[in-house]
C-alpha positions as CSV (number, residue, x, y, z in Angstrom):
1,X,151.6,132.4,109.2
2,X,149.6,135.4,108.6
3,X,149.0,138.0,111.4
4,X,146.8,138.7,113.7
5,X,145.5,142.0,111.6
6,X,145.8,140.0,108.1
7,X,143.3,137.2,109.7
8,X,140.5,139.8,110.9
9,X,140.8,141.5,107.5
10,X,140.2,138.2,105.9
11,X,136.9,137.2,108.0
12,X,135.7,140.6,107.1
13,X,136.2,140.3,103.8
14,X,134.9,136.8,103.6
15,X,131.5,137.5,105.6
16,X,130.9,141.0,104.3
17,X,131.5,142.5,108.0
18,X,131.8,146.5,107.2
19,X,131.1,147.2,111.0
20,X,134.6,145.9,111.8
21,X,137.4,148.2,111.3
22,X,137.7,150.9,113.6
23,X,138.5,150.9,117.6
24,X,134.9,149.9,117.7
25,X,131.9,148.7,116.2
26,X,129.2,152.0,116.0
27,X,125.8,150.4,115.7
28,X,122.8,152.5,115.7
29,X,120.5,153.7,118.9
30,X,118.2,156.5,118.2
31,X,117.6,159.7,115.9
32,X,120.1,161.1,117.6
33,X,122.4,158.8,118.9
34,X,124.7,156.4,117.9
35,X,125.9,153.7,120.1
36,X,129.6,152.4,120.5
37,X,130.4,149.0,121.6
38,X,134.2,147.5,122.1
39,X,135.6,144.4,123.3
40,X,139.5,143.4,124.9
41,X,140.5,140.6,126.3
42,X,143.5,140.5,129.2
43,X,145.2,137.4,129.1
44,X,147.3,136.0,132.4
45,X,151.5,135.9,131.0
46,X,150.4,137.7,127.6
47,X,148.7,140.8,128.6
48,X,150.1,141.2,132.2
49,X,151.7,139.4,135.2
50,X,150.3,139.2,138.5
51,X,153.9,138.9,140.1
52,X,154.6,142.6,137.9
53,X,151.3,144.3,138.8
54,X,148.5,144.9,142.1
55,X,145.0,143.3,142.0
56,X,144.1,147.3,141.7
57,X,146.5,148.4,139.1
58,X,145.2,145.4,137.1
59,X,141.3,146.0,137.8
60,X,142.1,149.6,136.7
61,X,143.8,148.6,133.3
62,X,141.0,145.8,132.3
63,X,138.6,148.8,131.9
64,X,141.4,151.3,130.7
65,X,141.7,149.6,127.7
66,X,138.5,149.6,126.6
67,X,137.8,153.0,127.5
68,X,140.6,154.2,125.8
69,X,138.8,152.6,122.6
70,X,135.8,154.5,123.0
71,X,138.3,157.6,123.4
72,X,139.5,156.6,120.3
73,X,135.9,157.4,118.4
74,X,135.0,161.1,120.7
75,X,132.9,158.5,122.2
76,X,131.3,158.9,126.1
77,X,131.3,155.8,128.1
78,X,128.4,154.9,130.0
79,X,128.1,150.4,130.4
80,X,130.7,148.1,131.1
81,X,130.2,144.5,131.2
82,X,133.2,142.3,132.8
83,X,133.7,138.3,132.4
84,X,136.9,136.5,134.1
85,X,138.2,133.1,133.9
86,X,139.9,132.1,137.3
87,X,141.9,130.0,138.4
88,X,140.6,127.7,141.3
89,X,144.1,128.7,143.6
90,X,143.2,132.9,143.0
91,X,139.9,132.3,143.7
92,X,140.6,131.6,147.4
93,X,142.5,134.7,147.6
94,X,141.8,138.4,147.9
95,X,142.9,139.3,144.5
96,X,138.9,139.8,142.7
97,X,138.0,141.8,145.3
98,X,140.9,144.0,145.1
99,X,140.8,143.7,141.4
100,X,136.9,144.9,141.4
101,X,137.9,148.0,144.0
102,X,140.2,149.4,140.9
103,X,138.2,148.6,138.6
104,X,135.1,150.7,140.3
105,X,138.2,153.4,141.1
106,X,138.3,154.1,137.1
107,X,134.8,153.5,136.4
108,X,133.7,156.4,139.2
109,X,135.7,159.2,137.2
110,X,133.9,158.3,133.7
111,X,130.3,157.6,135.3
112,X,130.5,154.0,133.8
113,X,128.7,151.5,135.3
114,X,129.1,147.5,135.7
115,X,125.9,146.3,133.7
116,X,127.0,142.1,133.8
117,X,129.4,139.5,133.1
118,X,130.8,136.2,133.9
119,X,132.4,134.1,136.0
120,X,134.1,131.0,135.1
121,X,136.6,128.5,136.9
122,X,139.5,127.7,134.5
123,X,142.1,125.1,135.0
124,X,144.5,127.6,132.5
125,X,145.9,131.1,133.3
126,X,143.7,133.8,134.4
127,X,141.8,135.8,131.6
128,X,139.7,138.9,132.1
129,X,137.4,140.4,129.1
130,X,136.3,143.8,129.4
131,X,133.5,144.9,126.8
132,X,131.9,148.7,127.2
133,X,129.4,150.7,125.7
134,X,129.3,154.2,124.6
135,X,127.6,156.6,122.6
136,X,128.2,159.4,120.1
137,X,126.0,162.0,118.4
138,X,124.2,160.7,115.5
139,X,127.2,160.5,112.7
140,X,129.9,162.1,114.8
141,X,132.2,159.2,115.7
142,X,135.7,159.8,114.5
143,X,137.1,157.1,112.2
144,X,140.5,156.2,111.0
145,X,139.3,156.4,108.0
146,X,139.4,160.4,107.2
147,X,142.9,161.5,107.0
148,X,143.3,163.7,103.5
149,X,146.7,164.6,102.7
150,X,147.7,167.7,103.6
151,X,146.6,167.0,107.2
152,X,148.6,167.7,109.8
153,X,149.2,164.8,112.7
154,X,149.2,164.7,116.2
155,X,149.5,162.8,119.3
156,X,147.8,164.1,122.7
157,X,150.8,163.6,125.2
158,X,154.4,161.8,125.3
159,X,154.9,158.4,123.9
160,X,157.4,155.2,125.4
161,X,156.4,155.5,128.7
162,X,154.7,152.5,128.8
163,X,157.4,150.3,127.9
164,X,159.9,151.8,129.1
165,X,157.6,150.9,132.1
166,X,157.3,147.8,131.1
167,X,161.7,147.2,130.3
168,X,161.9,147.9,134.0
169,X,159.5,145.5,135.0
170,X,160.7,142.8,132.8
171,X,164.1,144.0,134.6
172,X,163.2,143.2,138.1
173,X,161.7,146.4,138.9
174,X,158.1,146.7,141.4
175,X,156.0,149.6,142.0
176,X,156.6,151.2,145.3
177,X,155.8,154.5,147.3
178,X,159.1,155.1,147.6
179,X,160.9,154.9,144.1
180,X,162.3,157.5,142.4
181,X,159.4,160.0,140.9
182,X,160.5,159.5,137.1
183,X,160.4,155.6,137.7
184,X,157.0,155.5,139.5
185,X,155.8,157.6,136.7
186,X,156.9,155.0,134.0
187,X,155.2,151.6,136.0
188,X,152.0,153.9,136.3
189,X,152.2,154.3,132.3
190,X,152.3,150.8,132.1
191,X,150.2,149.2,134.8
192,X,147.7,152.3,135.6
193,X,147.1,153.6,132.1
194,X,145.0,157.0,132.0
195,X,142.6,156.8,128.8
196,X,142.2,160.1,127.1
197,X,138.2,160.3,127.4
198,X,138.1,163.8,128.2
199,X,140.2,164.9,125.6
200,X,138.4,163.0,122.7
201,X,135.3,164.3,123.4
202,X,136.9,167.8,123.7
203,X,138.5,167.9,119.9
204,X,134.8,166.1,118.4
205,X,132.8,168.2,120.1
206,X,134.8,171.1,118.6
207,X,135.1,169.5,115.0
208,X,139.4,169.5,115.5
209,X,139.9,165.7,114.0
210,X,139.7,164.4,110.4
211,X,140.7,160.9,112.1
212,X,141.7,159.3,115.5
213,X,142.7,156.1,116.9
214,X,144.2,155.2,120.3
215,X,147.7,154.4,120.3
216,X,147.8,150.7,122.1
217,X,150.2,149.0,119.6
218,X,152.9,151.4,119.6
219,X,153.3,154.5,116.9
220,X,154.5,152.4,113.9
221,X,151.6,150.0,114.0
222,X,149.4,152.5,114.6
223,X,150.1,155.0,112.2
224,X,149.9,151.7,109.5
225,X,146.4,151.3,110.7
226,X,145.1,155.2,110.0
227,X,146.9,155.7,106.6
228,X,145.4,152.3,105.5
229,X,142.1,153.0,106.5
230,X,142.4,156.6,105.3
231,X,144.1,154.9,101.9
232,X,146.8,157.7,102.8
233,X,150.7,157.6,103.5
234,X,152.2,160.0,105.9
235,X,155.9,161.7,107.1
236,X,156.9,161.7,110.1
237,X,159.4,164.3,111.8
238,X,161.9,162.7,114.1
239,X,162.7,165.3,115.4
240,X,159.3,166.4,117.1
241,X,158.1,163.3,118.4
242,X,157.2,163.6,121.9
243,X,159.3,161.0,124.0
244,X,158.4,160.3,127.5
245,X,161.1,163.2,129.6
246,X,161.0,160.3,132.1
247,X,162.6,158.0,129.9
248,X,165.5,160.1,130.4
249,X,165.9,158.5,133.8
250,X,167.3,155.2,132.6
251,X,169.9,156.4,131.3
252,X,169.4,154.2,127.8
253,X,171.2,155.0,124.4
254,X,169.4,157.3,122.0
255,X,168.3,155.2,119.8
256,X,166.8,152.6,122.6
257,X,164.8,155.6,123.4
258,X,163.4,156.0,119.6
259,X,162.6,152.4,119.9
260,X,160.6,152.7,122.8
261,X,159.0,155.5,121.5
262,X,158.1,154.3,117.8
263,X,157.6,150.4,119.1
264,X,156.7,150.4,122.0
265,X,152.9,150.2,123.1
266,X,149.8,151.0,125.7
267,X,150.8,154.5,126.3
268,X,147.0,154.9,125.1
269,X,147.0,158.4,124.1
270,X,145.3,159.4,120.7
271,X,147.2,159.6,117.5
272,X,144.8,162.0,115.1
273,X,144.8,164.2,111.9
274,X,143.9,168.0,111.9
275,X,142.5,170.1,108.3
276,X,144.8,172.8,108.0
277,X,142.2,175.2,109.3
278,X,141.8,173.4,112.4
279,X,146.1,173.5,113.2
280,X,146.4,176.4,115.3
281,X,143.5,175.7,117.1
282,X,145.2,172.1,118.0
283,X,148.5,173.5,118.6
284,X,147.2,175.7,121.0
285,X,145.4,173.2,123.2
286,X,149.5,171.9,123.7
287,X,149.1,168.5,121.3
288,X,151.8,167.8,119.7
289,X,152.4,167.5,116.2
290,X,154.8,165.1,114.5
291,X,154.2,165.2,111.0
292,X,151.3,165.5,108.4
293,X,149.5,163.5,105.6
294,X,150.7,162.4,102.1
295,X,149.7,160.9,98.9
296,X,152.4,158.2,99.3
297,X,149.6,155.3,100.1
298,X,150.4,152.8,102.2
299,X,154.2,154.8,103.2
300,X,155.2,155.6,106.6
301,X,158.3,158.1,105.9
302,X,160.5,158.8,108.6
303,X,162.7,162.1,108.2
304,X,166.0,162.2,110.2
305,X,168.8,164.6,109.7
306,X,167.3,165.7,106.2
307,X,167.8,161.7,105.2
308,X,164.5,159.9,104.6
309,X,163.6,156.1,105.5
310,X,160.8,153.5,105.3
311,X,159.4,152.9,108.8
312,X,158.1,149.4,109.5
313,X,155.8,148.5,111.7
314,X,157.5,147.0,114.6
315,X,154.6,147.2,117.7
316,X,152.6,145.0,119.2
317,X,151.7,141.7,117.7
318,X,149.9,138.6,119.5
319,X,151.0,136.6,116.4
């Protein structure tokens, strides 16, 4: 059965669609503008669990996603369109209104604002789909597809916090005022996801990035994504990569923690290459950088104790 990422690479081969490939589609607006557009869909048991989450937590996170895509581009947000499925038993609750207040919450901080949608009953599971619009300077979106070797890479904060989040959900575990800080800190990561807007626009506006995605997947997915866009292969460092301090807290084995860190997804914080002349400038904004760009197409390299090994991509996958 081929994957989710092998079936949208064959309908864009197959009906010439050279728009689709990047976190989202850049279409054009005027002289000076570009316009970008993404799309996610939140999906009831897949995506979330309303038994895990609040109605505000999960309001907040249907428009994090998406603005964590236009992030992912140096985009600015500005329209946000919002279409749910619902059940006829949540509809005679609370929980849209709720959901709405936290998704307003999010929208307030990056001035976007709720431009349409719809509204449908569903006899299945409860589905929200979140599209927004941004825009970009004329020609200054960042792509995946500009990693050179010789390009160092960075990601913007620590990774695994989101699911590490998510193990202590799955474990029993519910947000509450009164948890310990490092474990309120890891069900945030999960169910009230910050998207890096600010900082995206930050590093285009000063020309830091030769590429950028978000990382929603987890790092070894992602990282697959840039160097085969870029047509690039890359080494990662072990040794530097920035692992959630909070993790700490649960008191899992070392290499549990690595997983969570390489595999585990949503942590939604950019994963982007620097040119050599651009690196101090990135190191001393605090990024962190974990390794750097090779000619080894297609290779993920993972250096431990001087040994090197193959990583595969283990992240996210709906199929």
């Amino acid at each position: 059965m081929v994957s989710e990422f092998e079936f949208i690479n064959n309908i864009r081969s197959k009906f010439s669609l050279d728009r689709i490939g990047d976190d989202c589609a850049i279409l054009p607006k005027d002289a000076l503008t570009d316009m970008l557009l993404t799309s996610d869909m939140l999906v009831e048991d897949i995506d979330f669990r309303l038994e895990w989450t609040t109605p505000e937590f999960l309001g907040h996170k249907a428009l994090a996603v998406s603005l964590s895509d236009i992030a992912a581009m140096g985009g600015i947000p500005a329209f946000s369109l919002i279409s749910i499925a619902v059940p006829e038993h949540l509809w005679k609750t609370d929980l849209l209104d709720r959901l709405y207040e936290g998704w307003h919450a999010l929208a307030k901080q990056h001035n976007v604002e709720l431009v349409g949608g719809d509204i449908s009953k569903t006899e299945g599971k409860f589905v929200i789909d979140s599209t927004v619009i941004g825009e970009v300077p004329k020609g200054e979106a960042i792509l995946r597809s500009g990693a050179k070797p010789g390009d160092s890479i960075f990601v913007s904060g620590y990774i695994g916090g989101a699911s590490a989040g998510l193990l202590r959900l799955e474990s029993g575990a519910r947000f509450d005022e009164t948890l310990p800080a490092p474990l309120k800190h890891l069900l945030f990561r999960q169910l009230q996801p910050l998207p890096q807007v600010k900082t995206a626009i930050l590093l285009r506006q000063h020309g830091l990035t030769s590429a950028m995605m978000d990382l929603s997947d987890g790092l070894s997915s992602d990282l697959g994504h840039l160097i085969d866009a870029s047509r690039v292969g890359c080494r990662i460092d072990i040794d530097k990569l920035p692992i959630d301090p909070a993790i700490t807290f649960l008191a899992l084995p070392e290499k549990h923690r690595l997983d969570l860190a390489l595999n585990g997804g949503e942590d939604f914080e950019l994963l982007f290459t620097v040119r050599q002349e651009n690196f101090w400038a990135v190191q001393d904004l605090g990024f962190h950088r974990i390794g750097e760009v090779t000619t080894n197409a297609g290779s993920v390299e993972l250096v431990a104790d001087g040994k090197t090994s193959i990583l595969e991509p283990k992240g996210f996958r709906h199929f």
